[in-house]
C-alpha positions in Angstrom: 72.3 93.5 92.6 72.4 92.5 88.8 75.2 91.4 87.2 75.8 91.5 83.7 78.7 90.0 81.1 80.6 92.3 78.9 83.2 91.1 76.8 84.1 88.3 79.3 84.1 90.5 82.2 81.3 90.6 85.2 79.6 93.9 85.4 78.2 94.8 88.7 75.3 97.3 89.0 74.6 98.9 92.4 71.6 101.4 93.0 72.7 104.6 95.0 70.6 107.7 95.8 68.3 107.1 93.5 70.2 106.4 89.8 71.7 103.6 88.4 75.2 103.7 89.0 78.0 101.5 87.7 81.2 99.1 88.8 83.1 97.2 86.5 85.3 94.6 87.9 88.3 93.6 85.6 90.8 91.7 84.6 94.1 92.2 86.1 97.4 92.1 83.7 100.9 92.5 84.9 104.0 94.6 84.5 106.3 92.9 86.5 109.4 93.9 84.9 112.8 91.6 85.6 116.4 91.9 84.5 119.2 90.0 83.0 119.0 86.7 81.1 118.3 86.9 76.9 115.3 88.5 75.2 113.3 87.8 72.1 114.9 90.2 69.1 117.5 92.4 72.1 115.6 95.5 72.2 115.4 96.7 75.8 112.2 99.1 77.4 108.8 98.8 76.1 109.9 100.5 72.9 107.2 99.2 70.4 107.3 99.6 66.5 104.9 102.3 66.4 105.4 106.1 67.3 107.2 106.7 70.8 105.2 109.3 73.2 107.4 111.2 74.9 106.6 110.9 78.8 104.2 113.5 79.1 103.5 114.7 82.2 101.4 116.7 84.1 101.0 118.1 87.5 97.7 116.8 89.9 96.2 118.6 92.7 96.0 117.3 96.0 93.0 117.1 98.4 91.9 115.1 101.2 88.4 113.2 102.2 88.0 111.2 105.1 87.5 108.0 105.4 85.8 106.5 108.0 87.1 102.9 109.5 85.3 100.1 111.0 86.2 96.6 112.1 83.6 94.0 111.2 84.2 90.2 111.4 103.6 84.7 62.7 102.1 88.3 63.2 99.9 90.3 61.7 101.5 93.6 61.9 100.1 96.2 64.1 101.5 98.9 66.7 101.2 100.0 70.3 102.8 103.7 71.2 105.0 103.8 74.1 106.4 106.4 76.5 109.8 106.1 77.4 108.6 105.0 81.0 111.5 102.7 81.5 115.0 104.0 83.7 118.2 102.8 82.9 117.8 100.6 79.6 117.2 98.0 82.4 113.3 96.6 82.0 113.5 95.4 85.4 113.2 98.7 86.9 109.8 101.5 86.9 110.1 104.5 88.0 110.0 103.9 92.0 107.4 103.8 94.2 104.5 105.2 91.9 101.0 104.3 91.9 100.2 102.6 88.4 97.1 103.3 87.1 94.8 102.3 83.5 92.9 105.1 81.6 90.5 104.8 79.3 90.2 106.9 76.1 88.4 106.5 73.3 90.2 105.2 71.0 93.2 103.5 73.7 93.9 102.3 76.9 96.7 104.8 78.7 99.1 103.2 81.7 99.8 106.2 83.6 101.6 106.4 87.0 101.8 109.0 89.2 103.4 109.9 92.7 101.7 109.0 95.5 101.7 112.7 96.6 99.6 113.3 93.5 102.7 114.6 91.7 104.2 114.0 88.3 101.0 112.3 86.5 103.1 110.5 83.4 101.9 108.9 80.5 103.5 105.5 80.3 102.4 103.0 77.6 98.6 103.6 75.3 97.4 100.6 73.2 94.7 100.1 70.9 91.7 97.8 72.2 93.1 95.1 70.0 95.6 94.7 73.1 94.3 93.5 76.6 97.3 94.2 78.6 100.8 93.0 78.3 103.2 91.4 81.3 107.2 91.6 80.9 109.1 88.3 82.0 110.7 89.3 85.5 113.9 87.5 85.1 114.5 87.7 81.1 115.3 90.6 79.2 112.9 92.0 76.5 110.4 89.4 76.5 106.5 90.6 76.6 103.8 88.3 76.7 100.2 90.3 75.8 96.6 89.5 74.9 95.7 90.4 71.7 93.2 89.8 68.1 95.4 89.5 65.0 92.9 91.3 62.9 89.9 92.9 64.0 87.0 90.3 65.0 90.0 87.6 64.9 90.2 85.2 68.4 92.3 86.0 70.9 95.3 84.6 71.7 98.5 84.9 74.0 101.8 86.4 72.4 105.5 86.6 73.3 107.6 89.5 71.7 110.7 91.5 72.3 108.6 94.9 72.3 104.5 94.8 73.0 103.6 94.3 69.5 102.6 91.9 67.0 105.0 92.8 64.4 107.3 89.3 65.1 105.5 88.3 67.8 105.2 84.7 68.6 102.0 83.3 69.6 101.9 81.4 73.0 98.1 79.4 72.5 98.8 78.1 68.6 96.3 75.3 69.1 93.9 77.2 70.9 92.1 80.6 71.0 89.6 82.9 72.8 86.6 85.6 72.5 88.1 87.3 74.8 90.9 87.6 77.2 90.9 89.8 80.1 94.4 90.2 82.0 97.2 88.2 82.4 100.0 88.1 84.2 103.8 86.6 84.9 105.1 85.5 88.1 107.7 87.0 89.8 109.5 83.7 88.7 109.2 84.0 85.2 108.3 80.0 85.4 104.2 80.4 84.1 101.6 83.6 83.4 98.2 83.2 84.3 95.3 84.7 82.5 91.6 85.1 82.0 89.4 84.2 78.3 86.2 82.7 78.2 85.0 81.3 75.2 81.6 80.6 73.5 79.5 82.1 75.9 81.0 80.7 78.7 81.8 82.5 82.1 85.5 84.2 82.4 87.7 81.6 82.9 91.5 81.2 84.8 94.4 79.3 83.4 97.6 78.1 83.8 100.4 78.4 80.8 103.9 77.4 81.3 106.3 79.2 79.8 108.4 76.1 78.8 109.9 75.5 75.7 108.0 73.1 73.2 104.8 75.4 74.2 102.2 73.1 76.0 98.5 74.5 76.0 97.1 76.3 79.3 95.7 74.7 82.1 92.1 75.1 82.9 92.1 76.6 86.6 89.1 77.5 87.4 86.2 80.2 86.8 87.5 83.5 88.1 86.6 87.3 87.0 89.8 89.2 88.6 92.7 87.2 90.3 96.3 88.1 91.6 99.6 85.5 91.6 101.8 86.3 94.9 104.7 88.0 94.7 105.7 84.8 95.8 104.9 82.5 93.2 103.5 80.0 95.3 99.8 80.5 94.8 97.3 82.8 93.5 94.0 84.5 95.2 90.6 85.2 93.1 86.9 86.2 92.9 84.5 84.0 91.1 80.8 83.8 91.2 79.5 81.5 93.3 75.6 80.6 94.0 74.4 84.2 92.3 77.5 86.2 94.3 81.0 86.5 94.5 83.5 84.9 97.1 87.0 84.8 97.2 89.8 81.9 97.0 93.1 80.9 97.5 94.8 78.2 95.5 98.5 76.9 95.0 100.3 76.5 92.0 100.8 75.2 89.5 98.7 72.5 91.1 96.6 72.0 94.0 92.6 72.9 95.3 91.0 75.7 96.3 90.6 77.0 99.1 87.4 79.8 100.0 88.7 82.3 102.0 86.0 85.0 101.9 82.2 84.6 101.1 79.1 86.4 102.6 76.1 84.9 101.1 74.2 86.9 98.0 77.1 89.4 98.4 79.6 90.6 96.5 82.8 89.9 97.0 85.6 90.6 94.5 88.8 92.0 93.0 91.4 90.6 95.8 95.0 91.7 95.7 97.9 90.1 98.1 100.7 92.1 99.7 103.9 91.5 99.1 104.6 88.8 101.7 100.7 87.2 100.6 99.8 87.5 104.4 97.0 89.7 103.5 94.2 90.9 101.0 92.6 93.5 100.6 89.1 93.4 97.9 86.2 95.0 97.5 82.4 93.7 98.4 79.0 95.4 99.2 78.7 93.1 102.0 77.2 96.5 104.1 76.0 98.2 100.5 74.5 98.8 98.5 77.8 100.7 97.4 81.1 98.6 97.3 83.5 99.3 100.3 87.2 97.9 100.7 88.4 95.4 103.2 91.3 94.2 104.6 91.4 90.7 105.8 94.5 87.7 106.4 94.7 85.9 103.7 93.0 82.7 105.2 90.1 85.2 105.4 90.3 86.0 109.2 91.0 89.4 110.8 88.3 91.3 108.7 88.8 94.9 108.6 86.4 97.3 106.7 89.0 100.2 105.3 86.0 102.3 103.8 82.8 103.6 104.3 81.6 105.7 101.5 77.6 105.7 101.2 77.5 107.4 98.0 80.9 106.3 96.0 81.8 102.1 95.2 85.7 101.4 95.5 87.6 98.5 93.7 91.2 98.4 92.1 92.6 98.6 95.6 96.5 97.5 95.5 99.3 97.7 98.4 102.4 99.8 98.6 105.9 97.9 99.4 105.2 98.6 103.1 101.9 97.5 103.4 101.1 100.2 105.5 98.8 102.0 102.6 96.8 101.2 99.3 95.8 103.1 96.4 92.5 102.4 94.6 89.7 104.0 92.6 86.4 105.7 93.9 83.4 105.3 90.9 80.5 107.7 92.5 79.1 110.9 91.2 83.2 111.4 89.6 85.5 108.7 89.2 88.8 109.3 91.1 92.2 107.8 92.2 92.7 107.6 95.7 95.4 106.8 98.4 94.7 105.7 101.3 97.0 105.0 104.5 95.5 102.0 106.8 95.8 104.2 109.8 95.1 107.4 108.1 92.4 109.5 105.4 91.7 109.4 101.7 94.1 112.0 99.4 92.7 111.9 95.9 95.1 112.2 93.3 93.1 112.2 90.5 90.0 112.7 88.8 88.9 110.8 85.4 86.0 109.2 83.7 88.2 106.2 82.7 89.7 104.9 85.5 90.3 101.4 86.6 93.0 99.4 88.4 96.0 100.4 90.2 99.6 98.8 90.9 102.0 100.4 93.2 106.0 99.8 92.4 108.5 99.1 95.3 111.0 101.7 96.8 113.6 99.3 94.0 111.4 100.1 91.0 110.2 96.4 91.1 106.5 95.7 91.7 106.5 93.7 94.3 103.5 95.0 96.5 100.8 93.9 93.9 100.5 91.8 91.1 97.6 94.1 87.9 96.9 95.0 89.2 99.0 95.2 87.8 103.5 95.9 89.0 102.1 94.1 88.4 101.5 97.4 86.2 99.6 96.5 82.9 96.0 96.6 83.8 93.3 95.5 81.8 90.9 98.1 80.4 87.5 98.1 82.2 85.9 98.2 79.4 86.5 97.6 75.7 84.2 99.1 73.4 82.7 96.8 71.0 83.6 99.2 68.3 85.7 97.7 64.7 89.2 97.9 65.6 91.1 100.6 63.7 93.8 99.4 61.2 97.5 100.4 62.4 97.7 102.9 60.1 94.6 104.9 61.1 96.1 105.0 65.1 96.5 108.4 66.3 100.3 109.2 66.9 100.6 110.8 70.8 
């Protein structure tokens, strides 16, 4: 197993029947969207200043593959179009229970959802690369906070705005700044975000940013490559690379230590998402490769439960519904495809596409509360970011 850096992100490379076949593990960004309190500028939805999509939608076919289970022990101006993905004027509610899921284009990142009968595949949000997800405050009104480069080959910083765009925006990190940052997200509090950067070479790295007003600068967590805060606020759980491989932790906030929760020496164990109690986790590893396989474990680690066994196809971006009785996730093999999955039950792909990463999956209330990025924790972070010059504003292709 090799594992290579991209743009702040780890790559994993697995071998399978033969060819070279590739996993990207990602940030995670949030959507959780909350309600009532005062915004930044008043405007409500995710109604950004450039041209407004209009919801398009089309229909996916359904099919089934089974799945085998086993138990085993101020701003630069520039513009991001939107679909009118938002219910009610209120951005506290999504469209209800939908599997969110990233797809990358070439020249944007689309947030999609779809039903989890495979139903009603909608475009909700695309941004230009210059954006690395964006995360609504839960409990105020119209206020955004994203990733995003000024200019192109400018650092990258945190911003807060009324609409995800950096026309007005207000940036969050004024004293410090990144080469990249890979996901964020707010908790369901509204009290702090967390997010990934790295800097100068160095590994991706978590922190801690209060969302206090004067602005202090983030907290350095610890290394992390994908990470999830509970639905609870409480504490978060991550991978991170540890002695060549990846292992999972737990760890309070805003303070406290760390706590390793799942590690299988020179494996790989990575991309952990909570459920929305945080009782349990389910991530993805090649602990039984060399393709990756989900799990489903407590979140102290014990009660290991292997959801997948798929010698030919690696699965990651696995996220719970509100019940926590089924997950949808992404299958990379010979196609790349969106699954569902119920814990008792057999895969029902969704979807097929070359760019797919993450999922989210919003509660029966319209609130994401079964995953954070997953994010919805809707507002995934692209697997990939070409290194290509970022297009000026004005050369962005209307949808």
């Amino acid at each position: 197993m090799t594992k290579l850096s991209v743009g702040g992100m780890r790559t994993i490379f697995g071998r399978r029947g033969g060819s070279l076949s590739v996993l990207i593990s990602t940030g995670v960004a949030a959507l959780v969207i909350g309600c009532g309190g005062s915004g930044d500028g008043g405007s409500t939805g995710i109604t950004a200043t450039g041209t407004l999509a209009t919801g398009t939608t089309t229909t996916a076919t359904t099919s089934t593959a089974t799945t085998s289970t086993a138990t085993t022990s101020t701003a630069t101006t520039s513009t991001a179009t939107t679909s009118t993905g938002t219910t009610g004027g209120d951005p506290g509610v999504l469209p209800k229970n939908k599997i969110f899921y990233d797809d990358l284009k070439a020249d944007a990142v689309e947030y999609r959802y779809i039903d989890p009968t495979g139903s009603g595949d909608t475009l909700y949000a695309s941004l230009p690369f210059q954006f690395s997800g964006f995360s609504p405050n839960p409990v105020v009104s119209s206020q955004y906070f994203f990733g995003a480069q000024a200019s192109a080959g400018s650092k990258w910083r945190i911003y807060r705005n009324s609409t995800v765009s950096l026309s007005g925006a207000i940036n969050q990190t004024p004293s410090v700044s990144y080469d990249s940052i890979d996901g964020l997200q707010v908790a369901n509090n509204g009290k702090f975000l967390v997010f990934l950067a790295s800097s100068a070479g160095s590994a991706s790295r978590m922190y801690y940013l209060a969302l206090t007003t004067p602005l202090t600068d983030p907290i350095l967590v610890d290394d992390a490559d994908r990470f999830h805060i509970s639905p609870l606020s409480d504490q978060v759980v991550y991978s991170k690379p540890v002695g060549g491989h990846g292992a999972i932790f737990t760890r309070p906030l805003p303070t406290g230590s760390s706590t390793k929760v799942i590690d299988v020496d020179g494996k790989e164990d990575f991309d952990p998402q909570f459920n929305k109690d945080a009782s349990k986790i389910v991530f993805s590893s090649d602990r039984n490769g060399p393709q990756f396989d989900l799990y489903l474990a407590n979140a102290d680690g014990s009660n290991l439960k292997r959801l997948t066994d798929t010698p030919d196809v690696s699965e990651a971006g696995a996220s719970f519904n509100e019940a926590g009785t089924q997950i949808g996730y992404v299958a990379s093999g010979a196609t790349t495809s969106l699954n569902r999955l119920p814990l008792t039950g057999s895969t029902v792909v969704l979807k097929e596409s070359a760019g797919l990463s993450g999922t989210r999956w919003t509660g029966a209330d319209g609130k994401a509360k079964a995953t954070g990025t997953n994010s919805m924790n809707v507002g995934l972070t692209p697997k990939k970011r070409p290194k290509a010059a970022i297009k000026p504003a004005a050369e962005l292709k209307p949808r």
